[in-house]
KOLSEVO-183676 format. One record per residue: residue in one letter; y, x, z of N, C-alpha, C in turn. Coordinates in steps of 0.05 Angstrom, whole numbers, plus 5000, padded with zeros to 4 digits. Each point is the difference from the previous one (the first is absolute). Layout:
KOLSEVO-183676
aYXZYXZYXZ...
//
This chain:
KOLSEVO-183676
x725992154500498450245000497949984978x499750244983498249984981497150105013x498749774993496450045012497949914967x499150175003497750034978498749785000x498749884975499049744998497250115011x498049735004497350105003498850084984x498650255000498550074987496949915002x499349944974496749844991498050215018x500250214988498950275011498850045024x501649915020499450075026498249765011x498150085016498149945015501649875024x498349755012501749825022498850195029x501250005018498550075029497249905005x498750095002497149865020498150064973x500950004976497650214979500150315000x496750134985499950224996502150104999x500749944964501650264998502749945013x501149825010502450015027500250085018x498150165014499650295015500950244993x501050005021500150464993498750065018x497850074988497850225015500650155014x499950135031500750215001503250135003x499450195004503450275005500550084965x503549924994499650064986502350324997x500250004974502150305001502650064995x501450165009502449954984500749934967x502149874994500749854968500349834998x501349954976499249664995497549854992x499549745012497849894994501049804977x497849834998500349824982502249725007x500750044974503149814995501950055020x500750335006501650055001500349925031x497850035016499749955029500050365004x502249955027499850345013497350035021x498150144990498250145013499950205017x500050025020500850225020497350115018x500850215008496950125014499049825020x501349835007499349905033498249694995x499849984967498349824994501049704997x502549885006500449824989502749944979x499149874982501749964971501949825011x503150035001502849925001500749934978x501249744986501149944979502650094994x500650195000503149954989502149854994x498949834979502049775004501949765023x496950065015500149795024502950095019x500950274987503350075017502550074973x499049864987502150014971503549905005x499449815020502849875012501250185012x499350245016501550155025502050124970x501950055018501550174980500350334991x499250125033500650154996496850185011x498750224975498250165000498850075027x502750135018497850035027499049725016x501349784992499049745009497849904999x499450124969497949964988496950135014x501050235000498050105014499850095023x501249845017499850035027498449695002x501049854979497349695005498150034996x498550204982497850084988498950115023x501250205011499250185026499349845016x500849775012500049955029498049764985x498949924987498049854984497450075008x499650354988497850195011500950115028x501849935020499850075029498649775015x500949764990498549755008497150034994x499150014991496850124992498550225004x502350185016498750315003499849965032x502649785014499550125038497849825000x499150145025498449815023501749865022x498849805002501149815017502749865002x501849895016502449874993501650164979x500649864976502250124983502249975010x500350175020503650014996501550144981x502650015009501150174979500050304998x499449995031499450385016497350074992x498249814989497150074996500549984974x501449874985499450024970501950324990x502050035014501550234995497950265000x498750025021498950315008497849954975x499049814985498549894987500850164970x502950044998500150134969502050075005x500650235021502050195003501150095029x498150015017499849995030502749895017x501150055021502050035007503349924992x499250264981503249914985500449824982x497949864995500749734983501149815018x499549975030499849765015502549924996x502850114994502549914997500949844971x498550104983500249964977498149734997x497550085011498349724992502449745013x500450035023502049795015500849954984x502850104995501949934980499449844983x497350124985499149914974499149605006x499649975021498849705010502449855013x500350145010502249875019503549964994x499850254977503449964996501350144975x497049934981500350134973501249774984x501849984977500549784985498849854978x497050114999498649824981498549695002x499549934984500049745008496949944983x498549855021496949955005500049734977x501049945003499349754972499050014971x501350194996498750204971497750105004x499550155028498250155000496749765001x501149795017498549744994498949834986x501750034988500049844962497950214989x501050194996497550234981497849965019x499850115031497449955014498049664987x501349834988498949725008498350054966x501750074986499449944972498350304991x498750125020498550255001496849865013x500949935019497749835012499549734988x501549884983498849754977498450134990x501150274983498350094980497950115012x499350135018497650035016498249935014x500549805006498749785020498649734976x502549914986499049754984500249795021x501050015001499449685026499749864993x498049755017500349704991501849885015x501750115022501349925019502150185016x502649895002500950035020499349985037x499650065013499549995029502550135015x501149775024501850045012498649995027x501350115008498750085038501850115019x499849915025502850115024498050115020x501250325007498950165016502049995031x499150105024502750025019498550344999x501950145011500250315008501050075028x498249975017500850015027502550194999x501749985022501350145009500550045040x501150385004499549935032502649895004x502850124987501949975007502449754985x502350014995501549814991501550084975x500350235008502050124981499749984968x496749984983499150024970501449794993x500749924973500949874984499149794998x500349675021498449764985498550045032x499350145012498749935026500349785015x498649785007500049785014497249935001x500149735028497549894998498449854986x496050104993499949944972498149875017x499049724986496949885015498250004974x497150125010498649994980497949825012x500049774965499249745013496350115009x498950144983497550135003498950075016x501850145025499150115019502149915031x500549744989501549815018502350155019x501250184995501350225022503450094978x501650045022502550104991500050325001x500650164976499350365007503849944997x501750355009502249974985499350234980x502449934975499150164977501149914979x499750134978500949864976498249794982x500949834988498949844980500949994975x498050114981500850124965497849784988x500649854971499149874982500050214982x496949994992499850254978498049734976x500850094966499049914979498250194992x498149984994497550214996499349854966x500750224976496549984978497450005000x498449784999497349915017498249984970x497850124991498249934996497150105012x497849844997497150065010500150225008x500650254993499550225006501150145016x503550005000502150205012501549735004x502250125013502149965002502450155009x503549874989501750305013503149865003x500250045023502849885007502350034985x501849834994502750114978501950045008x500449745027502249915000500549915036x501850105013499949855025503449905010x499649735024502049945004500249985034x501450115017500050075035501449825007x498849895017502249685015501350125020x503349884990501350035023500949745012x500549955029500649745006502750075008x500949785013503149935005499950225020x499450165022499850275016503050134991x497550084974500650254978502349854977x500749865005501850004961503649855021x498749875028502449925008502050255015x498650225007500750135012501950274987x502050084997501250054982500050385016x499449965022499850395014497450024982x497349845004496950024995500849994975x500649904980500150064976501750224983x501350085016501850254996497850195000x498450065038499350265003496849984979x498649804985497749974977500749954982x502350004989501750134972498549654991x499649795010499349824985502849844977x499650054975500949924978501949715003x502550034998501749744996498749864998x498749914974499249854984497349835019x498750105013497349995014500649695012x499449734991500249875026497449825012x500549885020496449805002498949944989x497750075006499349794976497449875017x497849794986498549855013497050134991x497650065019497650034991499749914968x500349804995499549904975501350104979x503150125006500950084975499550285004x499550195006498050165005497750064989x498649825006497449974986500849934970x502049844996500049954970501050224984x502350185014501350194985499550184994x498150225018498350204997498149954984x498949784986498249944980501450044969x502449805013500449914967502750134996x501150245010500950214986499450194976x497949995011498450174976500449854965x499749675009499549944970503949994986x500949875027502749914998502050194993x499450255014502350284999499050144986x496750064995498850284984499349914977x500149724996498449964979496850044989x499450015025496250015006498849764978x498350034995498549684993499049765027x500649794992499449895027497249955005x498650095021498549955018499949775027x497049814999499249845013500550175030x501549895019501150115021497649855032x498550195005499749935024501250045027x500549785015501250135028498849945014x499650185022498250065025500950005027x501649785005501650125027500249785012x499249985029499749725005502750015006x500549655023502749944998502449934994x499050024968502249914976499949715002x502449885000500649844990498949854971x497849844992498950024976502449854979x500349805008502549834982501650234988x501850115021502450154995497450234984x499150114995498750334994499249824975x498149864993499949834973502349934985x502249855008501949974986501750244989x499850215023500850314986499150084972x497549925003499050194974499749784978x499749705011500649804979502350044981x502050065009503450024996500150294978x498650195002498850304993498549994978x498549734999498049934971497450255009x499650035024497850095004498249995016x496849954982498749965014498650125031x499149755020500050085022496649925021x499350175009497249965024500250135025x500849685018500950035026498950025021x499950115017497550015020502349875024x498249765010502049805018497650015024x501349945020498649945029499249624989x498349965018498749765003502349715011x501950075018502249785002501449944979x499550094971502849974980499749804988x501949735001499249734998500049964971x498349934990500049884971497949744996x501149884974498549744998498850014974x497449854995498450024981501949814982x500250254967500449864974499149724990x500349755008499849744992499050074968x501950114982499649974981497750094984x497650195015498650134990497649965021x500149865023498249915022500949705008x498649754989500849885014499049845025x501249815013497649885026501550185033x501250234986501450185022502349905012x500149945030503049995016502750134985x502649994997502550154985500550145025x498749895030502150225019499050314997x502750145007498850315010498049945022x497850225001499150115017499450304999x499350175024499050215002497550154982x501050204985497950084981498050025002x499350115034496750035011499049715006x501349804999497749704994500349924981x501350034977499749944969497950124999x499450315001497850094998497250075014x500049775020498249995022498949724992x502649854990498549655006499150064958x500550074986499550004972497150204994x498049915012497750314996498849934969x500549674978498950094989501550174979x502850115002500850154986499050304997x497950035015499650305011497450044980x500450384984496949994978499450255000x498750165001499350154996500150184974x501250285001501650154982498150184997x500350164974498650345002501450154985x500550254994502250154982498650295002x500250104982498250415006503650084994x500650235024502350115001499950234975x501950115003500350154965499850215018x499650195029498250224997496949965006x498550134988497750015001498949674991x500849784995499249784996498349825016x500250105024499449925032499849704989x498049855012501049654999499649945025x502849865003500449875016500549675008x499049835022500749815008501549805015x500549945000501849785021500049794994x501549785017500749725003503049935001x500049844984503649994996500449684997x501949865012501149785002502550024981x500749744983502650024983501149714996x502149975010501149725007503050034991x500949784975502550044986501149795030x502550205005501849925013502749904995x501949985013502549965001500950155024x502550165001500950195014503649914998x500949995023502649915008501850214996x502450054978500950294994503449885003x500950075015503749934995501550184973x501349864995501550114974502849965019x500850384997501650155006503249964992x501549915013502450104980502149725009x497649754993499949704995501749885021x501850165027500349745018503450215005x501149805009503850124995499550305020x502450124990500750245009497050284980x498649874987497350194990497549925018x500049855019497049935016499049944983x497249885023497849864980500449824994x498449924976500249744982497949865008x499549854980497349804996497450165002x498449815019496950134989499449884983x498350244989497149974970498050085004x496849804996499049995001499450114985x497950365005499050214980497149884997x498349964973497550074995499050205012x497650075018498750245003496749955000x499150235005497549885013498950185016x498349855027499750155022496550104994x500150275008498050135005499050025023x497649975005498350115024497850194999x500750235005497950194999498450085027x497049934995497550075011499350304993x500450205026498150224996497450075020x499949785007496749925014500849725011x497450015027498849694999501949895014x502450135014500749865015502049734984x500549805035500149754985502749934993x501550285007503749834983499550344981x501849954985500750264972500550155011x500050214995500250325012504650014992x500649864974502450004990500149774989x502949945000500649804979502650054980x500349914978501650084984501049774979x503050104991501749754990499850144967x500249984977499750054983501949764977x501350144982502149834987498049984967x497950154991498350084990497349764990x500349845010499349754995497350084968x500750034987498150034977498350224995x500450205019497550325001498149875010x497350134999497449975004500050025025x498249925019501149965028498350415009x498550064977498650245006501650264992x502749934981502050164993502550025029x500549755015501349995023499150085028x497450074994498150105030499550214994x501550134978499650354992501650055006x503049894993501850075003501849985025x498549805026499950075028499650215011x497750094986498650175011500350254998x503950004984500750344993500750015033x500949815010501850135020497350205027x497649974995498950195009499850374994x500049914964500850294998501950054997x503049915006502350155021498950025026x499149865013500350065020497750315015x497949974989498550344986501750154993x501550004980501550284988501549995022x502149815013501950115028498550135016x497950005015498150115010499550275000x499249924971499150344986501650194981x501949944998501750154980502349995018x502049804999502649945000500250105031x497749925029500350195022501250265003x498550114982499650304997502250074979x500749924989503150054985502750005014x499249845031502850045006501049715002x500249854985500749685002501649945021x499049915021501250025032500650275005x500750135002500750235018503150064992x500549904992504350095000499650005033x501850155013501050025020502449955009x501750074967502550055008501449725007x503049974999501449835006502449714982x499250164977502050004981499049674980x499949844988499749894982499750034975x501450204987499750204974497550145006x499450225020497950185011497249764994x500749815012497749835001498749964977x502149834978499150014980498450154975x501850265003499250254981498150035013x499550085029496750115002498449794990x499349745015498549884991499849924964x501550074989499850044972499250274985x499950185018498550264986497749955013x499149935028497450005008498249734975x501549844995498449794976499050184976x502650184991499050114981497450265006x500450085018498050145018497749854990x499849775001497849815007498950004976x500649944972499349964978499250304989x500550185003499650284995496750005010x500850005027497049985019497649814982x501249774996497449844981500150084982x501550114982499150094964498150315007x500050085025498950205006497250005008x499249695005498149945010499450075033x502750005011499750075031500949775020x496649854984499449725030500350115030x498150325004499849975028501650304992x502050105027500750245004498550035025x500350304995498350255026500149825027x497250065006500149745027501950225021x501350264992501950125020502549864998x500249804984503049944988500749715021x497049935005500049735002500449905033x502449865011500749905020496749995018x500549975025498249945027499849624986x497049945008499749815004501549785012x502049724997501349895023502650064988x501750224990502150125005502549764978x497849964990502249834970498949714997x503649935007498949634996499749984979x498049724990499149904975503249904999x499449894968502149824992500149805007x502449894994501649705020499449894976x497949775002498749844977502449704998
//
């Protein structure tokens, strides 16, 4: 698919002139963005892949229906949204059992939001989406380690473009477990794809990232992941193997042993990361950095201890098992966001030679994803597919992304507090 290079010209999200002020009018706007009365600018390009004209603009449409209803986007609320009634058959179709294919439309979304965003970072993150019943695509029991409890529902790994300011999802991947892919009626009646098979949290987390550089040809980006649970060995070696760089956010049990070669006097056994970084305090110093909006300065306390991390190399043992372990270089982070006496986070980092005040910024995108989900990507629709289908799933949550990035070049942090869910109603993300 042909996508326009970046243009110098344009202003990143989160500055002046990267606002549109205001309602704007019918015409074309600048570089060839469709301007429409209802006030937000649709790229065109971003549906260059569909093939066929009404495809095109039935994506465009349901882009500004996602942004025009109140409350759950369904497909019956985004329909009456830009063509009452008699769209509701047509919007269906159009999600659920139209033949275009979301990957294109992906690729342009990712390399739209590079150019607008600027990132210093990739940020990867896993949401669950409650569900009441069984029937949605991927439904099973999800535990969110955060809030110590099993909901049922779905569980989606979404890759977000992260800098200081904005951020905007590109790319997502929906876990299915053995339920769903062994079952050959359940995969019939959610149209799930031949091709679809298990896969593990970790490759998950690695694929939804590094698609973008691998299939789109993105530039590569320093990849953070945010999701507890992972496996760190296996999720490092992913992106080791990928040639791309990685900042891991690990729970406190993940056994690693201090680098001999760069600390010495240190035991070789593994231990648990939270007493490397409990029994080692004089590694711990005090940081400051002014964020790039408004130049805020900020503080903290940060611990940084070159490790060794236990990673199996894949492939290595008969029949394709595992092979040999290798001992990865890393180094462990501990981040202080007050007094208390263990780190608020801890983090694995392959990154070894950044400033330790360039790696505690770049932690720190995964807050503003987790703000823009909140405040944008809610209200776009994100969670709210209803339907049943696996295709349906995808395409919506891929127009509601693009939804999403529209919304920020628009400068629409907060929508109409009429838009905005009851207090309670929407789980946070599955960290």
């Amino acid at each position: 698919m042909a996508v326009r290079s970046a243009q110098p010209g344009r202003a990143p999200i989160g500055t002046a002139a990267g606002r549109v002020p205001g309602r704007t009018t019918a015409g074309r706007g600048p570089g060839g963005t469709a301007a429409l009365a209802d006030g937000w600018d649709v790229e065109p390009e971003l549906f260059a892949s569909l093939a066929r004209h009404d495809q095109r603009r039935m994506a465009e449409q349901y882009v500004r229906g996602l942004l025009a209803a109140e409350g759950r986007k369904t497909l019956r609320n985004v329909a009456e949204q830009i063509g009452g009634k008699a769209l509701q058959q047509s919007v269906h179709h159009f999600i659920t059992a139209s033949s275009w294919n979301w990957a294109p439309v992906r690729s342009a979304l990712a390399r739209l939001a590079d150019e607008a965003v600027r990132p210093q970072a990739w940020v990867v993150n896993s949401t669950v989406i409650p569900k009441a019943g069984i029937h949605s695509v991927g439904v099973d029991q999800q535990f969110l380690p955060h809030l110590g409890q099993t909901v049922n529902g779905q569980r989606a790994f979404g890759a977000w473009s992260a800098s200081e300011r904005i951020s905007v999802p590109f790319n997502w991947s929906l876990v299915l477990s053995r339920s769903w892919l062994d079952d050959p009626a359940r995969r019939s009646r959610a149209q799930i794809p031949a091709a679809s098979r298990a896969a593990s949290l970790e490759e998950h987390a690695g694929s939804v990232a590094l698609e973008a550089a691998e299939a789109w040809g993105l530039r590569r980006r320093p990849v953070v992941v945010d999701v507890e649970g992972l496996d760190a060995g296996a999720t490092a070696g992913r992106f080791a193997r990928a040639g791309a760089s990685l900042i891991l956010r690990i729970d406190g049990a993940t056994p690693l042993r201090v680098d001999g070669s760069l600390l010495q006097g240190y035991s070789d056994k593994e231990v648990p990361a939270l007493n490397l970084i409990s029994s080692m305090k004089r590694m711990r110093r005090q940081v400051e950095w002014s964020d790039a909006v408004g130049g805020r300065l900020h503080f903290g306390v940060v611990s940084a201890i070159p490790v060794l991390l236990a990673c199996r190399v894949p492939g290595g043992g008969p029949g394709g098992g595992s092979g040999a372990v290798h001992h990865r270089p890393m180094l462990l982070m501990g981040d202080w966001r007050s007094s208390d006496r263990w780190p608020s986070r801890l983090w694995l980092t392959d990154s070894r030679r950044l400033p330790l005040t360039t790696l505690l910024r770049l932690t720190r995108l995964t807050d503003v994803v987790e703000r823009d989900f909140a405040e944008i990507s809610e209200h776009t629709g994100v969670r709210d597919f209803a339907g049943r289908s696996f295709q349906g799933w995808h395409r919506h949550i891929t127009l509601a992304s693009v939804a999403h990035l529209v919304a920020a070049r628009a400068g629409a942090r907060g929508f109409p507090a009429r838009r905005r869910r009851a207090a309670g109603s929407v789980a946070p993300l599955c960290a």
